[in-house]
Backbone bond lengths (Angstrom), bond angles and torsions (degrees), N, CA, C in turn:
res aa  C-N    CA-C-N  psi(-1)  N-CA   C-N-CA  omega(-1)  CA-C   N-CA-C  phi
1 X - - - 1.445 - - 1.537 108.68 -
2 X 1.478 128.99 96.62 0.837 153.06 168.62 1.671 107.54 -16.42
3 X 1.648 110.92 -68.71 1.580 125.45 -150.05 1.877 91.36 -63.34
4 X 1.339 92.43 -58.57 1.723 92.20 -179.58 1.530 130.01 -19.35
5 X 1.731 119.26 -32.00 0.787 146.52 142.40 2.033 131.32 -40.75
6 X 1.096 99.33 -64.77 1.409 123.37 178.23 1.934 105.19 -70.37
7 X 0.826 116.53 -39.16 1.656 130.09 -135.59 1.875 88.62 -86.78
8 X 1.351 107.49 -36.64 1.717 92.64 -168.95 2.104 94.12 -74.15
9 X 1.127 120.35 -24.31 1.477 116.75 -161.40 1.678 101.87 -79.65
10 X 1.655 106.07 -32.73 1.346 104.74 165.99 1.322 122.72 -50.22
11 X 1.410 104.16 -65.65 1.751 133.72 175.04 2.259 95.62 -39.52
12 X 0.872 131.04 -47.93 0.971 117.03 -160.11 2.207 109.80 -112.85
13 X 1.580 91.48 -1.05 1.655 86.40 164.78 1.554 94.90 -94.43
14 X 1.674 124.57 -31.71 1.703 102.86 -174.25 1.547 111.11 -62.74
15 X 1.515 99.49 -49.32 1.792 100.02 164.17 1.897 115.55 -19.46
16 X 1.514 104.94 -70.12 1.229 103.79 -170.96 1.222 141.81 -60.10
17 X 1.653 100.20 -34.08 1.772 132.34 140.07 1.018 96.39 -1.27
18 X 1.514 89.88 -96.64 1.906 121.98 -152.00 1.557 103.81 -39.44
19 X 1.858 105.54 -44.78 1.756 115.18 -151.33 1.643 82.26 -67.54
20 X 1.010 133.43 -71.67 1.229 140.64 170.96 1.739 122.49 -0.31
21 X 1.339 98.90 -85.58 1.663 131.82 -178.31 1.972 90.46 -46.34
22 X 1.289 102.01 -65.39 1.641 108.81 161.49 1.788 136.32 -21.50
23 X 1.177 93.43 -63.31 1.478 129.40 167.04 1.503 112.42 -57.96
24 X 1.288 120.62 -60.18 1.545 130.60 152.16 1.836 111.87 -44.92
25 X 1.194 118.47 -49.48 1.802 94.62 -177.47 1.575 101.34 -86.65
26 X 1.087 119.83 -45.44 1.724 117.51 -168.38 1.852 88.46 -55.10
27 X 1.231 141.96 -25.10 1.897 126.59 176.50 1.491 78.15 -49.85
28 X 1.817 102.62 -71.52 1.497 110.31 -144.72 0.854 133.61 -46.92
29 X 2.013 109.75 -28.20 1.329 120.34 172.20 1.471 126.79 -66.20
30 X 1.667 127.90 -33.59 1.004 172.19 -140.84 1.639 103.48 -95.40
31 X 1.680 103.05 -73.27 1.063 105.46 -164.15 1.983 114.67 -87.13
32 X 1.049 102.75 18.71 1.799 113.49 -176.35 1.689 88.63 -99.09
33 X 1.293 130.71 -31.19 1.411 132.83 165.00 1.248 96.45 54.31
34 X 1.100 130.57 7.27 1.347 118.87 157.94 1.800 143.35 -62.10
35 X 1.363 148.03 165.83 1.141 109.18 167.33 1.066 127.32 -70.14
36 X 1.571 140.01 -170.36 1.202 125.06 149.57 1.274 140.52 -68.29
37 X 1.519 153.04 129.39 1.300 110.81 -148.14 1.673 99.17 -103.38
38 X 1.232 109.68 -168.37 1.245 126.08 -151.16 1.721 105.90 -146.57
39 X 1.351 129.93 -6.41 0.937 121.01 -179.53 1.840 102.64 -96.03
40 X 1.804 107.36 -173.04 1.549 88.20 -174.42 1.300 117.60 -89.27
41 X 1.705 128.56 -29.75 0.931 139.77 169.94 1.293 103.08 -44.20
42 X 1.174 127.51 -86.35 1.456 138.30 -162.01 1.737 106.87 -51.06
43 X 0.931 113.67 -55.36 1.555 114.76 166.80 1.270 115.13 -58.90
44 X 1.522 136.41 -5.77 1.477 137.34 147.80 0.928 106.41 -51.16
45 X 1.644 99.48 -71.87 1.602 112.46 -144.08 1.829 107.17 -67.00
46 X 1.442 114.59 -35.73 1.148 104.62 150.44 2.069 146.04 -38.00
47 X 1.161 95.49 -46.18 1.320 106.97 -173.32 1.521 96.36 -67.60
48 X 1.809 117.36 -39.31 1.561 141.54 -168.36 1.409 75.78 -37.57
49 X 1.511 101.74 -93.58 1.738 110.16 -175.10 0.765 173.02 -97.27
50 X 1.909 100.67 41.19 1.432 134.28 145.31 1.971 108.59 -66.23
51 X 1.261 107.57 -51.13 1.422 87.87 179.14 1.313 129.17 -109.85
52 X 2.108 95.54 37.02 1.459 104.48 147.71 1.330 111.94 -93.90
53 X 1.299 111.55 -21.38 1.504 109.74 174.57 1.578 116.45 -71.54
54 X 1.146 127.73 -47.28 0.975 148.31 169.89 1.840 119.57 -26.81
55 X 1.411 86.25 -80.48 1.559 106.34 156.87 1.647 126.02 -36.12
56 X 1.518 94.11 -39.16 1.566 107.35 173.82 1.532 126.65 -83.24
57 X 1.583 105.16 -5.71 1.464 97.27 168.96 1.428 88.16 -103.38
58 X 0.979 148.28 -8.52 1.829 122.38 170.18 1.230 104.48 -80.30
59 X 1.039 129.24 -5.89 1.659 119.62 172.39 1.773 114.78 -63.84
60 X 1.436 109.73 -58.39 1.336 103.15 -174.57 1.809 118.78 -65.37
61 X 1.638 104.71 -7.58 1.364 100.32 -163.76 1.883 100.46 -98.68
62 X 1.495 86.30 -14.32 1.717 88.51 176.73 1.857 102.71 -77.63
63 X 1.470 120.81 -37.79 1.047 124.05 157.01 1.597 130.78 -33.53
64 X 1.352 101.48 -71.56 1.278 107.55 140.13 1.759 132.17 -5.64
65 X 0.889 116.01 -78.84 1.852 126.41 -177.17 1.680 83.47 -64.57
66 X 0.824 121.12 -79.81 1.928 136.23 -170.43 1.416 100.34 -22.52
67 X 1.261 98.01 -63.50 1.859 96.55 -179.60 1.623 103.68 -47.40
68 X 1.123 110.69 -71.48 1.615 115.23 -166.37 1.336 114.45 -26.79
69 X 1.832 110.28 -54.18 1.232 157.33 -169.84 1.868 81.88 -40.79
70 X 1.164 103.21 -90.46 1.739 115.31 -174.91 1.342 112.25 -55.38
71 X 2.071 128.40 -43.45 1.315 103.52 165.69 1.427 141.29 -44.75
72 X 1.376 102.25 -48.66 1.725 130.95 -175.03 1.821 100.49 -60.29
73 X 1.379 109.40 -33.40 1.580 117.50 -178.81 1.949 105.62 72.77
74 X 1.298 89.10 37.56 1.565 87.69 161.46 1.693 121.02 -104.21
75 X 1.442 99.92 -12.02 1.473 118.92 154.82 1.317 132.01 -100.22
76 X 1.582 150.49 87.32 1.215 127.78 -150.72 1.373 115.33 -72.14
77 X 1.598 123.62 -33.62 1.496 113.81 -175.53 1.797 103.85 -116.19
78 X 1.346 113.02 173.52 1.173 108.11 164.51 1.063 143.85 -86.70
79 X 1.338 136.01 -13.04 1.502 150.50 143.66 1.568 109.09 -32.69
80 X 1.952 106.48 -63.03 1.680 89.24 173.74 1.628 121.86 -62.41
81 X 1.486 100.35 -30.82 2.036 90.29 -160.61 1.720 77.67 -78.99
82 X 1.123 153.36 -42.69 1.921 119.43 179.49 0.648 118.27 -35.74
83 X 1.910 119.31 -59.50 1.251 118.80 -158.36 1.817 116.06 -86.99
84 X 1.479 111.17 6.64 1.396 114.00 178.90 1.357 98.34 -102.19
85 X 1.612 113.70 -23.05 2.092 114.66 174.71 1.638 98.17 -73.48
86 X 1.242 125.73 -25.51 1.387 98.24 -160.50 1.677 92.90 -99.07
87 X 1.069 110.88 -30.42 1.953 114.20 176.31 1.003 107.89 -64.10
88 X 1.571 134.26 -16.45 1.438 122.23 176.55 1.437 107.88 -112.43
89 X 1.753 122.36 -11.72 1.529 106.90 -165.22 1.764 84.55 -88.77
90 X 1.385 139.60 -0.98 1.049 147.31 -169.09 1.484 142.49 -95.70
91 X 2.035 79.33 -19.64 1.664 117.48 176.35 1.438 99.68 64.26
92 X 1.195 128.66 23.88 1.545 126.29 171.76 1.171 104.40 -75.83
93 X 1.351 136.64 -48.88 1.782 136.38 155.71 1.111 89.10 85.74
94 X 1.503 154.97 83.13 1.631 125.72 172.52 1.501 94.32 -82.71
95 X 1.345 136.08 -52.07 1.663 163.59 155.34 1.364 105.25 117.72
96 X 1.624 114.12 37.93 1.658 103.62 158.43 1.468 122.82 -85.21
97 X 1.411 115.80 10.90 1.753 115.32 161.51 1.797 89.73 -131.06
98 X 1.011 91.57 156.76 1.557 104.37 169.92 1.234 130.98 175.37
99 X 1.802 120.55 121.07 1.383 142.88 -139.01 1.807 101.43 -54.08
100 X 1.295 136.53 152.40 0.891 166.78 -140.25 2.088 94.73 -82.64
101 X 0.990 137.72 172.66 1.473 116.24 -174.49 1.492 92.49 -93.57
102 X 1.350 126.33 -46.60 1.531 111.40 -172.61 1.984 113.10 -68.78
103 X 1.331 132.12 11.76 1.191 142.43 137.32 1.503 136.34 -95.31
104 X 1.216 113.07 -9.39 1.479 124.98 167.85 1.720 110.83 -25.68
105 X 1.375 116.73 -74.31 1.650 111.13 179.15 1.683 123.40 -30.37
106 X 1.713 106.69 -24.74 1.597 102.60 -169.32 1.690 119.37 -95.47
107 X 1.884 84.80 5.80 1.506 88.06 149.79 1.709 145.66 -90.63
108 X 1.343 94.48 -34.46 1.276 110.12 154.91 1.498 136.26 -49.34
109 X 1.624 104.24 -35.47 1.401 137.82 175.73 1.343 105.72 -58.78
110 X 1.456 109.73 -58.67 1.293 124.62 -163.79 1.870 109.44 -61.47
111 X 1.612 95.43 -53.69 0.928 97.72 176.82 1.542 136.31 -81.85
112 X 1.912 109.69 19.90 0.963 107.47 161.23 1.507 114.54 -96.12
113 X 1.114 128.14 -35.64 1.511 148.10 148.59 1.625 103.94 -40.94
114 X 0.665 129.40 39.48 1.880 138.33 174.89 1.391 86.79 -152.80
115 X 1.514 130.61 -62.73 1.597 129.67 -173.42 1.483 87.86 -40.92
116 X 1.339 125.75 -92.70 1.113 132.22 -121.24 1.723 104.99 -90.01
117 X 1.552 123.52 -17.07 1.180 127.45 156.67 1.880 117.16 -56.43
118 X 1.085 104.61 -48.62 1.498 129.25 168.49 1.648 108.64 -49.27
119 X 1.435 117.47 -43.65 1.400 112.13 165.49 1.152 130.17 -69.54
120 X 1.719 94.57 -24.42 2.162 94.62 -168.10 1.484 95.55 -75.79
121 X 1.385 123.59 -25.58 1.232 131.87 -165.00 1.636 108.70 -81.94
122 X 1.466 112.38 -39.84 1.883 115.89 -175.05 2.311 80.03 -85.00
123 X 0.927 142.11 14.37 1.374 130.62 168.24 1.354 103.51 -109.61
124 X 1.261 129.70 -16.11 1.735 116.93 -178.07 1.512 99.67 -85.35
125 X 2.173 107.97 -48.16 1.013 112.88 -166.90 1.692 119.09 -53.99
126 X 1.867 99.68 -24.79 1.964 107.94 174.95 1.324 114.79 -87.39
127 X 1.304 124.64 12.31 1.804 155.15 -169.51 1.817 85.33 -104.19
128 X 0.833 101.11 -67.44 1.614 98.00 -153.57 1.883 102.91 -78.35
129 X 1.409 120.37 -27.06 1.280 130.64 -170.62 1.816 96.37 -75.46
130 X 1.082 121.78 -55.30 1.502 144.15 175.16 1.515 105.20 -59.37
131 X 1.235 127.87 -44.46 1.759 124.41 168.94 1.887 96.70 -45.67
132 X 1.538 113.77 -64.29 1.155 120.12 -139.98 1.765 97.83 -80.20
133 X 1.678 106.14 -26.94 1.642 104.08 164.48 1.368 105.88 -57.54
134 X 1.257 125.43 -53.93 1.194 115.59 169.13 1.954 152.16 -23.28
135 X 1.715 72.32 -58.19 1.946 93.70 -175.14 1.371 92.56 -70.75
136 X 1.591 120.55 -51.76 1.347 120.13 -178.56 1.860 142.93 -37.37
137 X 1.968 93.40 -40.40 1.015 118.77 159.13 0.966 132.81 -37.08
138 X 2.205 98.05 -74.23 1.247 124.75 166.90 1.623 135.40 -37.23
139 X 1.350 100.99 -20.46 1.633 128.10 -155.76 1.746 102.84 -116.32
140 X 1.385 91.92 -7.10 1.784 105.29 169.44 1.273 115.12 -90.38
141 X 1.687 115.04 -44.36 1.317 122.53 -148.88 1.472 84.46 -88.98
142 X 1.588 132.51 -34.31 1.626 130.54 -173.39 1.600 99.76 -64.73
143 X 1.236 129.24 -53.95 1.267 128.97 175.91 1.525 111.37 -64.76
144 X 1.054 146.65 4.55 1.630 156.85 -160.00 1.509 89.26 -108.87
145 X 1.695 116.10 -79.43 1.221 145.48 162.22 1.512 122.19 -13.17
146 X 1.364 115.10 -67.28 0.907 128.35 166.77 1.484 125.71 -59.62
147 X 1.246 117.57 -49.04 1.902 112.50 172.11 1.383 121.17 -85.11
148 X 1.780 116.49 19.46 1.272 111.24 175.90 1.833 89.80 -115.42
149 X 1.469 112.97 151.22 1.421 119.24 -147.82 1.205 88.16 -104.30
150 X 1.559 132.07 133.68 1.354 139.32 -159.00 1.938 95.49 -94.97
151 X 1.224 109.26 142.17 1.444 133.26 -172.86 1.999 98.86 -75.92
């Protein structure tokens, strides 16, 4: 079985992806040192581009599988192995392409590595939503505080 072979180097370049793509927003988040904001605009435009960033590290890792997909020649062109990396790193499965029988496992694979990439990613995005419940809070109870007249 061929994939058995292939499947740990996959498993550990999407790993590196993600750590990566990761590594890139937590600077960005970090280094704006700003608070979080709290108004609605700004708390849009934030969320806007966390899950443009977001979105943008599953791109190279769906790339990722795709390449393999066409090296290995279990995909012949590249249009299908994209659109069979991103339908499977996505668990959308429609199954109008589908890997050769002695590659079959590196779909399943794939699409557990989409599960669990997909989580680290819906956990930063409830990281950053939960900061701004936070500041917001915080920024209630000071204004609460403040207009009640101390004894």
């Amino acid at each position: 079985m061929p994939s058995l072979f292939l499947a740990p180097f996959l498993v550990v370049g999407t790993v590196l992806l993600h750590a990566a793509g990761f590594s890139l927003v937590f600077q960005a988040l970090t280094k704006s040192r700003l608070r979080s904001p709290t108004e609605t605009w700004p708390v849009t435009w934030l969320l806007i581009w966390v899950t443009l960033l977001l979105v943008l590290i599953h791109c190279p890792e769906i790339a990722l599988w795709a390449v393999a997909y066409l090296w290995t020649g279990c995909i012949p062109d590249p249009d299908s192995a994209f659109y069979f990396s991103g339908v499977t790193y996505t668990t959308i499965g429609y199954g109008d392409v589908v890997l050769p029988e002695s590659w079959h496992m590196l779909g399943p694979l794939e699409g557990l590595m989409g599960v669990l990439m997909c989580g680290l990613s819906t956990g930063l995005f409830f990281a950053v939503v939960y900061r701004i419940y936070v500041v917001r809070l915080q920024k209630e109870q000071e204004s609460h505080s403040q207009a009640q007249p101390s004894r």
